[in-house]
N, C-alpha and C positions, 0 to 999 in steps of 0.2 A: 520747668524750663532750664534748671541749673543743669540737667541731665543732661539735654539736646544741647546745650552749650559744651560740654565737659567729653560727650560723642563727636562733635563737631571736630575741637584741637586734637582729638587723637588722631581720627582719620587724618587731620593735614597735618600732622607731626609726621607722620605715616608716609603720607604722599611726598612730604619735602626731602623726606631722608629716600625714598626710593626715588624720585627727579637726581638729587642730589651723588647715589649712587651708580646709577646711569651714564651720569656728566663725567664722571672723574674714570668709570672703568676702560672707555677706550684710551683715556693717555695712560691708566696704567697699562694695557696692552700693549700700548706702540714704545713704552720703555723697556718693557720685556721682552719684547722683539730685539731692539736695537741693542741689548743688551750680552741677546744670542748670539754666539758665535756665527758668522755666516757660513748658508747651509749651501752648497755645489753639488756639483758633478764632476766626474771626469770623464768624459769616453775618446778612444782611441779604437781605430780600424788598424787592418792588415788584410792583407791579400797572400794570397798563395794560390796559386794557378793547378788544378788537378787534370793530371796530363791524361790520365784513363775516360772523363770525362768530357773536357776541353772547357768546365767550367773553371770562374775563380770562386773562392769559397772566402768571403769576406770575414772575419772575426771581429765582432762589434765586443770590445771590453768596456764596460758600464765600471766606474767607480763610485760608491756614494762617498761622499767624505764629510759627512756630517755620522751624528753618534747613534740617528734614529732609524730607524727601518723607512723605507718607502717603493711606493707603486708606482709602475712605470706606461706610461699611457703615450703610445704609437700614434703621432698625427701626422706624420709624413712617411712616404716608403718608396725609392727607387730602386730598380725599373719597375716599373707597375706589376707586369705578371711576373715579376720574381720579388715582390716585396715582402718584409715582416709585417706579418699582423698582431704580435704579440711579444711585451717582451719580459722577462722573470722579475719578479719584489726583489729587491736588494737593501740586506739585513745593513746595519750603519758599519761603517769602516770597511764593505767589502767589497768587491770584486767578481760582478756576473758576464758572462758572456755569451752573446747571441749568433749565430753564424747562418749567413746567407748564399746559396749560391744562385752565383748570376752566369748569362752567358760570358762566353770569352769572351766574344765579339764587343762585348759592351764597354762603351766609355769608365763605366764605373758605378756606385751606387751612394747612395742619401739618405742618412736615417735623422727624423726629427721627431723625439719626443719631451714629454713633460712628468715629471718625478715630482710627486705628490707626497708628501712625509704624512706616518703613521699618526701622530701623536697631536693633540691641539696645543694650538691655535695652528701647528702644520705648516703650510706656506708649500710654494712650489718651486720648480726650476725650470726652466726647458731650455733643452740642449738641442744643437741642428750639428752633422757631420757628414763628414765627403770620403767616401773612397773613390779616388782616379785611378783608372787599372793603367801599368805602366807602358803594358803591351799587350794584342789580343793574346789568348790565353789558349792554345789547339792542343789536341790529343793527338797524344803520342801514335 
């Protein structure tokens, strides 16, 4: 009996330190978060009107400005049959660029997605932007 006594307190010494580590790991989480530097984006458009075509050719510049790598996941795309479907990983501190062309005629174009970091616990961002063309845009 002393045996199945002495099996018993191990199992729940066991079980109370693994409860116990459970309990405490998501606040250490949510401190090491807050503790992180916070992570962004930056993107900026431009327009430039190609006069041989009569399109504008939008330049989406992606900034990551956090230190980690991340993946960039497309959940909005205007005008529909000129949208991006894909946009490049961007390494941390750099600077990628996407380029759309839309017609001239067009008001302008929308890009919205969400940057997803490499590294855990990771976290995300999502960013929404506007290009308004300033005027239609015709070939020369």
């Amino acid at each position: 009996m002393k045996g199945q006594t002495m099996k018993f307190r191990i199992i729940a010494a066991a079980t109370t330190g693994a409860m116990a580590a459970l309990a405490v790991s998501p606040a250490l989480a949510a401190s090491a978060a807050g503790a992180a530097a916070p992570r962004t984006f930056g993107t900026t458009v431009s327009g430039t009107c190609d006069t041989a075509t009569g399109e504008w050719i939008a330049d989406w510049a992606i900034t990551n400005q956090s230190d980690t790598g991340a993946l960039l996941i497309v959940t909005g795309s205007t005008p529909s049959d000129h949208r991006i479907n894909s946009l490049p990983s961007v390494a941390g501190g750099a600077t990628e660029h996407a380029l759309q062309r839309i017609p001239g005629d067009s008001a302008g174009a929308h890009l919205q997605y969400i940057a997803v970091w490499t590294d855990f616990p990771g976290g995300s961002y999502q960013s929404t932007t506007d290009f308004t063309a300033p005027q239609p845009c015709v070939a020369a």
